[in-house]
Backbone as JSON Lines, residues from 0, in Angstrom:
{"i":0,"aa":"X","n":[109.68,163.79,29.18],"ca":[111.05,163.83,28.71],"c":[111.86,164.91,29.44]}
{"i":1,"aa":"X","n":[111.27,165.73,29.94],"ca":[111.67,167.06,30.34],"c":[112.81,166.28,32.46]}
{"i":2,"aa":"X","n":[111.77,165.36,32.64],"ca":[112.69,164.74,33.85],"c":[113.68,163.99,33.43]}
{"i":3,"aa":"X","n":[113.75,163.41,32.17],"ca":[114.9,162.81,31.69],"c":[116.27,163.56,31.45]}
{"i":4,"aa":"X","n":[115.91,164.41,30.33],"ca":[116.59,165.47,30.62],"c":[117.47,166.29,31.53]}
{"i":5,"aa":"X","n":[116.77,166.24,32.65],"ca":[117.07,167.05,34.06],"c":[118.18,165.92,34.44]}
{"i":6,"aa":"X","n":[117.71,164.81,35.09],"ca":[118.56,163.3,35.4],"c":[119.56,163.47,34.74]}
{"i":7,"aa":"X","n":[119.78,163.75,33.19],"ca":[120.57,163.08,32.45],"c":[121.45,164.57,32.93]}
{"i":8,"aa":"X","n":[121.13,165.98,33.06],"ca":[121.83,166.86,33.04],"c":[122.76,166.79,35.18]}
{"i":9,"aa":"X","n":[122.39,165.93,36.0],"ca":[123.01,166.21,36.85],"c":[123.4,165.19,37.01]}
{"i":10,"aa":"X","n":[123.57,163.8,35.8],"ca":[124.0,162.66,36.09],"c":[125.59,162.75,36.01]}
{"i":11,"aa":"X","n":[126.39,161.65,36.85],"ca":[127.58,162.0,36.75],"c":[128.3,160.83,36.29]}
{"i":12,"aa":"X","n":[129.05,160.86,34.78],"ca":[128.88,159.58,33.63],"c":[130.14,158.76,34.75]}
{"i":13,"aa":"X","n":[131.08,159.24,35.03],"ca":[132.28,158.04,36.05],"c":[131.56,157.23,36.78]}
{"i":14,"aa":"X","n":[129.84,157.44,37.43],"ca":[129.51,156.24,37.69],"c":[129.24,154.97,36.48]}
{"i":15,"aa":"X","n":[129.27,155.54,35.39],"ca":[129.02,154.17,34.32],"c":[130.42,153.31,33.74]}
{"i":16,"aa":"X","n":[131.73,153.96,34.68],"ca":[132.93,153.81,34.32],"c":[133.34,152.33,34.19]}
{"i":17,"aa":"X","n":[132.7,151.5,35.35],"ca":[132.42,150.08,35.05],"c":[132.32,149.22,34.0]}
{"i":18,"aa":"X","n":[131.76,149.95,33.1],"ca":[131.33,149.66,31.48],"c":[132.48,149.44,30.59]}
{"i":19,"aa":"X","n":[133.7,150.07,30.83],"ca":[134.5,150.05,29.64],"c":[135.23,148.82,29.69]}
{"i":20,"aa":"X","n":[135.55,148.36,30.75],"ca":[136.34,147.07,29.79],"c":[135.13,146.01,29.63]}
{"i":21,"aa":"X","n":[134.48,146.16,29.32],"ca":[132.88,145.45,29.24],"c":[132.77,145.78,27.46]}
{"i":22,"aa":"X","n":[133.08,146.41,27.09],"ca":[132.44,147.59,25.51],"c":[133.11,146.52,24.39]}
{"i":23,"aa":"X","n":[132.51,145.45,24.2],"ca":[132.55,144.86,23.21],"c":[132.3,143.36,23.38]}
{"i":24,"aa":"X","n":[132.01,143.09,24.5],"ca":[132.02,141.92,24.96],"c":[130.19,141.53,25.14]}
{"i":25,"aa":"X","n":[130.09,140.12,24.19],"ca":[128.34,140.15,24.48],"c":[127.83,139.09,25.6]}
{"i":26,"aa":"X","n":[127.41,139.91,26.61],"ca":[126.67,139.77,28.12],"c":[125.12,138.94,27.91]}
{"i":27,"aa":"X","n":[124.79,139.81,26.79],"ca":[123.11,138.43,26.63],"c":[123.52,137.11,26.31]}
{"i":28,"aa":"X","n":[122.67,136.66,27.38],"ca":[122.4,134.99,27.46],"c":[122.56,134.31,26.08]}
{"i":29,"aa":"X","n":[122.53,133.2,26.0],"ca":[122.75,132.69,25.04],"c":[121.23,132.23,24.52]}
{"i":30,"aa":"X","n":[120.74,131.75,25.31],"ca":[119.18,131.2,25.76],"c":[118.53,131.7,26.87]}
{"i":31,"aa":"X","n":[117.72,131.77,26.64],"ca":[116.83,132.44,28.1],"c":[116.27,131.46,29.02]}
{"i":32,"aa":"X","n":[116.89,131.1,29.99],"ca":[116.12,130.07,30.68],"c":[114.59,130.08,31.09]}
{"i":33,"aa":"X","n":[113.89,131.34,30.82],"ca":[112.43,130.93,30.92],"c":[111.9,132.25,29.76]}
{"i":34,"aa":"X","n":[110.43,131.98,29.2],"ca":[110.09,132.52,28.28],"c":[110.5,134.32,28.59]}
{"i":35,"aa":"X","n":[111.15,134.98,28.11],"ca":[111.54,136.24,28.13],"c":[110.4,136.95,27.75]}
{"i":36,"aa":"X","n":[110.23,138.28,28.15],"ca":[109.57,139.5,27.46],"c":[110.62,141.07,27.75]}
{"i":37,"aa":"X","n":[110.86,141.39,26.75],"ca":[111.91,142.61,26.5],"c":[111.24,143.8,25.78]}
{"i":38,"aa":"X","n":[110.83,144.49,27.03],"ca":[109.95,145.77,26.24],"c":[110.59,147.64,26.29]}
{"i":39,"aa":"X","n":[111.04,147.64,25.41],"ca":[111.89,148.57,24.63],"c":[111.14,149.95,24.63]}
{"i":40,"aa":"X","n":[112.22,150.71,25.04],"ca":[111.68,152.76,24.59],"c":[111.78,152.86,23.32]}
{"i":41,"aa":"X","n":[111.01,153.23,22.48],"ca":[110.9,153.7,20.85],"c":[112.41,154.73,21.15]}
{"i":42,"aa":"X","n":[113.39,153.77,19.89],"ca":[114.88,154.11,19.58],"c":[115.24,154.35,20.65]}
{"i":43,"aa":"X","n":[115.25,153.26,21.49],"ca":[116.19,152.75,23.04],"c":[117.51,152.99,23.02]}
{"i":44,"aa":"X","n":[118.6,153.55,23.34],"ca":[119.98,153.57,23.42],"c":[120.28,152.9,23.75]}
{"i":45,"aa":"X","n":[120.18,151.84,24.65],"ca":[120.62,151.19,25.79],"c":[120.69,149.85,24.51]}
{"i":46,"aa":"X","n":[119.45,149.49,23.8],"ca":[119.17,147.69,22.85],"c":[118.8,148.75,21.71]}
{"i":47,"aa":"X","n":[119.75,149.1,20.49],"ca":[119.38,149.08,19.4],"c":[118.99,148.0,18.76]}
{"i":48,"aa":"X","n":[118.36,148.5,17.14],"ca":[118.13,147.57,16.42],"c":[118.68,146.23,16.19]}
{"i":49,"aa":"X","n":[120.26,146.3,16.29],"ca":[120.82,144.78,15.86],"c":[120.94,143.95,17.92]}
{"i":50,"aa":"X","n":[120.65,144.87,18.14],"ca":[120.87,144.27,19.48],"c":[119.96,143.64,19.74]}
{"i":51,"aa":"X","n":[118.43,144.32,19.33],"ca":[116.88,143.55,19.27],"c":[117.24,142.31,18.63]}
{"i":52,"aa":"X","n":[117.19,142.51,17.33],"ca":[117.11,141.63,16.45],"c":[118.25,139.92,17.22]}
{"i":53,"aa":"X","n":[118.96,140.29,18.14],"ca":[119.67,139.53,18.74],"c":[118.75,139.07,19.51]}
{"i":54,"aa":"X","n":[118.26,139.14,20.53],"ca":[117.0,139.15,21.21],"c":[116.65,137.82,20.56]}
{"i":55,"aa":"X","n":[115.93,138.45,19.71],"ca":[115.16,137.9,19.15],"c":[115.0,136.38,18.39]}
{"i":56,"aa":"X","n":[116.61,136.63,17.63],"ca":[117.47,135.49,17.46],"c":[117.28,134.09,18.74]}
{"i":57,"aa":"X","n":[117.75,135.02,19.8],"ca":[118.09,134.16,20.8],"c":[116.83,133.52,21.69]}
{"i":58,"aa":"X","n":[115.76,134.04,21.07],"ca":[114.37,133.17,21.92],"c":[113.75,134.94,23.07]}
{"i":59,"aa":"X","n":[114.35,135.8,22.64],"ca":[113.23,136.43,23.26],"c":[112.24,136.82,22.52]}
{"i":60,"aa":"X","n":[111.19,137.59,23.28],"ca":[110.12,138.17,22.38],"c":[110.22,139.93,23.04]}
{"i":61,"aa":"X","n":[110.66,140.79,21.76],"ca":[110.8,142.05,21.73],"c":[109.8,142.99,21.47]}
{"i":62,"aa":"X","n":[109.18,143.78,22.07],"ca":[108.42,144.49,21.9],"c":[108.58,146.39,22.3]}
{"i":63,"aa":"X","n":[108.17,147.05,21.41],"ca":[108.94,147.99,21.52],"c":[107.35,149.0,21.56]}
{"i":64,"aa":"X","n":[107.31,150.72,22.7],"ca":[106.14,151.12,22.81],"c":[106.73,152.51,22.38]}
{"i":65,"aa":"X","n":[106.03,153.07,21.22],"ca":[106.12,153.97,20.27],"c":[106.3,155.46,21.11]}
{"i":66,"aa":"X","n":[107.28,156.17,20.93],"ca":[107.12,157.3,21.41],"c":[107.78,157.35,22.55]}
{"i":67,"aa":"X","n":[107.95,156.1,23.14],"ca":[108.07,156.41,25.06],"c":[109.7,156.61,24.82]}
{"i":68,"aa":"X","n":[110.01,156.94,26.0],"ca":[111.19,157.57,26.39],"c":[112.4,156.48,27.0]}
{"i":69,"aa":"X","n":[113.5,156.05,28.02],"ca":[113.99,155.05,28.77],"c":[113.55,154.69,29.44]}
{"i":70,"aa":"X","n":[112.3,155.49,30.38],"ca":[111.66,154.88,31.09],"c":[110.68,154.63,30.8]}
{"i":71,"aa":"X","n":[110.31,153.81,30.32],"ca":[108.82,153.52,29.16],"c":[107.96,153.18,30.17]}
{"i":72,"aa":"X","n":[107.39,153.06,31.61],"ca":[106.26,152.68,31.99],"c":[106.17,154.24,32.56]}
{"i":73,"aa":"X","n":[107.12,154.91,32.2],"ca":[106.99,156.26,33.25],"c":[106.66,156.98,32.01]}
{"i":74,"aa":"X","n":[106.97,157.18,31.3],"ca":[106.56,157.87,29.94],"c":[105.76,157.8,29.15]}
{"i":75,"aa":"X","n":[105.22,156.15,29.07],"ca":[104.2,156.07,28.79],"c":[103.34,155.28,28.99]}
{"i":76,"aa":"X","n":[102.51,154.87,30.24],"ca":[102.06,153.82,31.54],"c":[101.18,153.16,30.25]}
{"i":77,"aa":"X","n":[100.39,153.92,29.64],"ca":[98.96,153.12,29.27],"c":[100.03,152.19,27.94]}
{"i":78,"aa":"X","n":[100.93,152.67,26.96],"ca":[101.51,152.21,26.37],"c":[102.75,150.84,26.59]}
{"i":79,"aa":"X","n":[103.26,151.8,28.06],"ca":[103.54,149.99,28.78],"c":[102.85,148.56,28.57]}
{"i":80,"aa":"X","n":[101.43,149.1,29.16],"ca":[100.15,147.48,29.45],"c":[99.95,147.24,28.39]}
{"i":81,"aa":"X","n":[99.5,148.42,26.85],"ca":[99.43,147.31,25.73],"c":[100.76,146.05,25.45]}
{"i":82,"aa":"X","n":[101.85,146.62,25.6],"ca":[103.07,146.07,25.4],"c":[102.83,145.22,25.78]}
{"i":83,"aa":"X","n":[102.33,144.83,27.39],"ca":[102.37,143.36,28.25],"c":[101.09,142.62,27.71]}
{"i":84,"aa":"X","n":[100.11,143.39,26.78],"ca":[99.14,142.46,26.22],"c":[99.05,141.17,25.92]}
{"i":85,"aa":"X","n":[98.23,140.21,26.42],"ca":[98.79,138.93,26.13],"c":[99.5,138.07,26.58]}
{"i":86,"aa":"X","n":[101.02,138.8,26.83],"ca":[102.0,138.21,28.29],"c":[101.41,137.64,29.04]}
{"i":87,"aa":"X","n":[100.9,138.81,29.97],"ca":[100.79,138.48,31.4],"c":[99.02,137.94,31.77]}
């Protein structure tokens, strides 16, 4: 978490400026044209709860790895592969 941190402290937010006339408008598919897998940082910022639960609605399959950070295969590798258990 401590590199997240760092990233997040020399990140510079006007590159995400793109986003605002975007901020209310919903971008997920309606359907997923092939079986989805959506694997989530424990309390993700990016797909909260109702955003999952949309997901989910919509034919994906959500899976979320306890603890990890935004970058969940970097934060937490072995907790990544259970996630893909089965999947792949």
């Amino acid at each position: 978490m401590a590199v997240e941190r760092e990233t997040l402290r020399l990140w510079d937010p006007a590159t995400a400026a793109f986003r605002d006339p975007l901020r209310g408008i919903d971008l997920l598919p309606q359907q997923p044209p092939v079986p989805p897998l959506v694997v989530l940082a424990d309390g993700s910022e990016m797909v909260g709860p109702d955003r999952a639960a949309l997901l989910v609605e919509r034919g994906y399959e959500v899976r979320t790895v306890p603890g990890a950070g935004h970058v969940v295969h970097r934060d937490d590798f072995g907790g990544f592969l259970r996630a893909l258990d089965g999947w792949i």
